[in-house]
VOSE-989742 format. One record per atom (N, C-alpha, C, CB): residue in three letters; atom name; x, y, z. Coordinates in steps of 0.001 Angstrom, whole numbers, plus 500000, padded with zeros to 6 digits. Glycine has a CB too. Layout:
BEGIN
ATOM  aa at      x      y      z
ATOM Ala CA      X      Y      Z
...
END
This chain:
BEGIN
ATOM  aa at      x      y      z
ATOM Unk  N 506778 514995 497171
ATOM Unk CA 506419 513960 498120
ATOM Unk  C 506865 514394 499509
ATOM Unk CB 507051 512600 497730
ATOM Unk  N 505869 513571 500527
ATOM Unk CA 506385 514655 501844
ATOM Unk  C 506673 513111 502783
ATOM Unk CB 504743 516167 502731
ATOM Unk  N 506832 513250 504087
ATOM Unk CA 507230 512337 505004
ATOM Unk  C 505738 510997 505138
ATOM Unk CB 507618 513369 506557
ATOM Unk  N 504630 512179 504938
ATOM Unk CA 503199 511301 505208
ATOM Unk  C 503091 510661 504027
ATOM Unk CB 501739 512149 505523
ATOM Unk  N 503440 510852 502895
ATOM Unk CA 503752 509519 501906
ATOM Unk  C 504673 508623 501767
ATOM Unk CB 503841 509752 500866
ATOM Unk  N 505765 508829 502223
ATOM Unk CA 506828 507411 502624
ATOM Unk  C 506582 507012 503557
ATOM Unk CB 508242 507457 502798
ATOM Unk  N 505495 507539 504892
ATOM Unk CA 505400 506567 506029
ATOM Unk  C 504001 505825 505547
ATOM Unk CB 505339 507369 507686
ATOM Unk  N 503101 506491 504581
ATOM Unk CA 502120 505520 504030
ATOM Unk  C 502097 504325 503048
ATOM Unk CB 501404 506168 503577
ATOM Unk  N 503773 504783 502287
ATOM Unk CA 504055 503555 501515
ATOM Unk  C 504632 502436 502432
ATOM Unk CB 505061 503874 500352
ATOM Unk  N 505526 503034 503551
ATOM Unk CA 506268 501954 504056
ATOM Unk  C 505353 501111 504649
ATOM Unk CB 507308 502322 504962
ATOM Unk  N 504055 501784 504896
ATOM Unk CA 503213 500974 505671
ATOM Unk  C 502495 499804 504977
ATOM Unk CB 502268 501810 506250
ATOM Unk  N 502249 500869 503644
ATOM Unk CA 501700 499460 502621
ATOM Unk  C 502900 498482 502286
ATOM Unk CB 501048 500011 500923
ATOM Unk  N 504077 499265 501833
ATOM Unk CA 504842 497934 501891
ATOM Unk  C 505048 496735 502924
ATOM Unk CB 505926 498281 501740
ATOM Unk  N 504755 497024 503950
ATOM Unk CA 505069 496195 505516
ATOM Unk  C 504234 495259 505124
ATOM Unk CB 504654 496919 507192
ATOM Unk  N 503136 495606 504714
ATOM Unk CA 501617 494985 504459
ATOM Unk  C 502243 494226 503478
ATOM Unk CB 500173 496006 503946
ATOM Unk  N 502224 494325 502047
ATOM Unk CA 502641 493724 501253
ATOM Unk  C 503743 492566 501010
ATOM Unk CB 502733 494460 500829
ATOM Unk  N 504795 492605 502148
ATOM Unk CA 505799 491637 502089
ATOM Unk  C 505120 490480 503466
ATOM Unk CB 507553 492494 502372
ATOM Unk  N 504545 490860 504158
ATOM Unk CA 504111 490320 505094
ATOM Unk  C 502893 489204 504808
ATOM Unk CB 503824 491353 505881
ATOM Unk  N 502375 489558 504115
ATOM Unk CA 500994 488665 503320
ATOM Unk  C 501429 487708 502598
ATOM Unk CB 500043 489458 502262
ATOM Unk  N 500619 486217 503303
ATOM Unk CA 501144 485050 502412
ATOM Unk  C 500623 485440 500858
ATOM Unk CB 500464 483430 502981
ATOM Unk  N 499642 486116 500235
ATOM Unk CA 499440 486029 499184
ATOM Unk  C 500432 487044 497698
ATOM Unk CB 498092 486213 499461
ATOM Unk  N 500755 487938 498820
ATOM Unk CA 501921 489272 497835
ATOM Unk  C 502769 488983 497984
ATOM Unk CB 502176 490773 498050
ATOM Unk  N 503721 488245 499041
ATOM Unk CA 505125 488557 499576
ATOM Unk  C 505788 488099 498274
ATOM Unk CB 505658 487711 501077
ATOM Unk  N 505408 487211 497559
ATOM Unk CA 506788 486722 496491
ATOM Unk  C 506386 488063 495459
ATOM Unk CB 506661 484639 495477
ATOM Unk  N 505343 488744 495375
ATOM Unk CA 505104 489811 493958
ATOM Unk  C 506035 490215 493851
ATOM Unk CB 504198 490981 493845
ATOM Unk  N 506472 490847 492948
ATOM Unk CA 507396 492028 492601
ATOM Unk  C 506718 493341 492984
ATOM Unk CB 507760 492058 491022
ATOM Unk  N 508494 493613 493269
ATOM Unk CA 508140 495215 493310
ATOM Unk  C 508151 496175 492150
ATOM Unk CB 509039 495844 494169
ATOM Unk  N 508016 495564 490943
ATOM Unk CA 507157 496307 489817
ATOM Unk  C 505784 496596 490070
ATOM Unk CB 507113 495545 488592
ATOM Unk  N 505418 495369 490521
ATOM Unk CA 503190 494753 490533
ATOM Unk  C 503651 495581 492159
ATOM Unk CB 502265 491840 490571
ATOM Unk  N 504183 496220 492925
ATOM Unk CA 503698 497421 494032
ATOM Unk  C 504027 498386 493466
ATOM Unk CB 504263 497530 495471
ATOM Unk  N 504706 499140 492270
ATOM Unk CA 505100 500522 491600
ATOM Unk  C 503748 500604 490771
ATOM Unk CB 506690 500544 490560
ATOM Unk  N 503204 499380 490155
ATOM Unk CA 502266 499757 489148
ATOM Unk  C 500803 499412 490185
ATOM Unk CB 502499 498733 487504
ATOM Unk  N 500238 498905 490800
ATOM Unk CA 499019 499225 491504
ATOM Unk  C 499050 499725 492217
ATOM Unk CB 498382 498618 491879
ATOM Unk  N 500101 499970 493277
ATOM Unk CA 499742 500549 494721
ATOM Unk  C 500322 502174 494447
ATOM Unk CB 500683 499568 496226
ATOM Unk  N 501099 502589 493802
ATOM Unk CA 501524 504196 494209
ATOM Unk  C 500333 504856 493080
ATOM Unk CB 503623 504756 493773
ATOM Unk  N 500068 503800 492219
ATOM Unk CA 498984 505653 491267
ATOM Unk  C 497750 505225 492409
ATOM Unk CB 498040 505531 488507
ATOM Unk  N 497147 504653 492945
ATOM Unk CA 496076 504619 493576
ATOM Unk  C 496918 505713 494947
ATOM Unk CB 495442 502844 493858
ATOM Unk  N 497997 505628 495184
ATOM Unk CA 498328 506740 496713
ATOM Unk  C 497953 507748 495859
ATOM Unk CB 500170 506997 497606
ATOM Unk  N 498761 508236 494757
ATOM Unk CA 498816 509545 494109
ATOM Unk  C 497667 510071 493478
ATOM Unk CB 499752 509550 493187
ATOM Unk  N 496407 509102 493662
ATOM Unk CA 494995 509773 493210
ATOM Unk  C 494376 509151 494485
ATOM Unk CB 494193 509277 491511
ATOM Unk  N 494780 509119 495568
ATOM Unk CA 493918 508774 496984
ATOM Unk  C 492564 508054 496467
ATOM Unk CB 493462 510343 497978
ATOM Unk  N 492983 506838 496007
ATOM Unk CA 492413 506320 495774
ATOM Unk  C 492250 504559 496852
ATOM Unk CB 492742 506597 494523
ATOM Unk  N 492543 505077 497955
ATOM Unk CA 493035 503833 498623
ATOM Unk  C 492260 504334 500125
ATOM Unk CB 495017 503588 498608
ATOM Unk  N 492787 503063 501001
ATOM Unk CA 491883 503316 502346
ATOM Unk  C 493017 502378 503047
ATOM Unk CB 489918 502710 502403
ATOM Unk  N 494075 503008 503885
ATOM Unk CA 495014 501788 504928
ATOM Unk  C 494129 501844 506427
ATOM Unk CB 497125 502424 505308
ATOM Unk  N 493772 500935 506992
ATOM Unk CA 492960 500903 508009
ATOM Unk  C 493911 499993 509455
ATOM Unk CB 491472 500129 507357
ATOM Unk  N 494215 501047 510182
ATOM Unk CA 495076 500763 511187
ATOM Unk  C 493864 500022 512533
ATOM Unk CB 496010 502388 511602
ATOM Unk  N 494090 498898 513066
ATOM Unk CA 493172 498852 514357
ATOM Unk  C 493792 497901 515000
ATOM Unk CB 491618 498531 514217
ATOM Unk  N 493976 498454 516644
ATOM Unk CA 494738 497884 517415
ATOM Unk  C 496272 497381 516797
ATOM Unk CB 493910 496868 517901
ATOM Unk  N 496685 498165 516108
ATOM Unk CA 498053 497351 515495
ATOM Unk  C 497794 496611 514623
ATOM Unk CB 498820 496502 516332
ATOM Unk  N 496860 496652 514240
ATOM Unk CA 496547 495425 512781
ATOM Unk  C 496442 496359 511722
ATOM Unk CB 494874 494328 512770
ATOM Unk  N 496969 495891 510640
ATOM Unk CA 497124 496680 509131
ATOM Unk  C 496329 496340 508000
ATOM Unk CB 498462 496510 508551
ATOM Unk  N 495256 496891 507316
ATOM Unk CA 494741 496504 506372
ATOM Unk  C 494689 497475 505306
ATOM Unk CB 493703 496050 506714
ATOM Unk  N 494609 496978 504197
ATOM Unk CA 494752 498220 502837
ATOM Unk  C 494058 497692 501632
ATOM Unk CB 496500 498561 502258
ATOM Unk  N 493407 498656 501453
ATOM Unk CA 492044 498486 500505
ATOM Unk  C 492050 499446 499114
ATOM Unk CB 490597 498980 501482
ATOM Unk  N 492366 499195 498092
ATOM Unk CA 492681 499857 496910
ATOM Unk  C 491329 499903 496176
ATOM Unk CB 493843 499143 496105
ATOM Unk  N 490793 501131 495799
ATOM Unk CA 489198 501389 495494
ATOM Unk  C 489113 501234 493807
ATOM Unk CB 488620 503173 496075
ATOM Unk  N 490665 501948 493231
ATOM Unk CA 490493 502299 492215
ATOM Unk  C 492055 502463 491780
ATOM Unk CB 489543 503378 492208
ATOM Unk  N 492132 502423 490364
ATOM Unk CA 493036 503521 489595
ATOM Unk  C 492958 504033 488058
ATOM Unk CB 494344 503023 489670
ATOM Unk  N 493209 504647 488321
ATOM Unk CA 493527 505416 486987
ATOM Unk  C 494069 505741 485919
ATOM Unk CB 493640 505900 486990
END
């Protein structure tokens, strides 16, 4: 793992605690959907003007 994957998780995490709909999830339900979709780039984080969005296509 290199620096551009902990600054892409931290980013999804930011996302994730920040959202009225995830913030109470566990951080099991972010180990089990969100990192195998990083680790098969299976995802899309869409930065604009400072706004954060993250779009999970798939996993595996």
């Amino acid at each position: 793992m290199n620096q551009s994957y902990f600054n892409l998780l931290g980013n999804i995490t930011w996302l994730w605690m920040n959202s009225s709909l995830h913030k109470e999830w566990s951080c099991e339900l972010l180990a089990r959907n969100v990192i195998p979709a990083i680790e098969n780039e299976q995802y899309m984080l869409l930065i604009d003007n400072g706004i954060r969005s993250l779009i999970v296509v798939g996993q595996i």
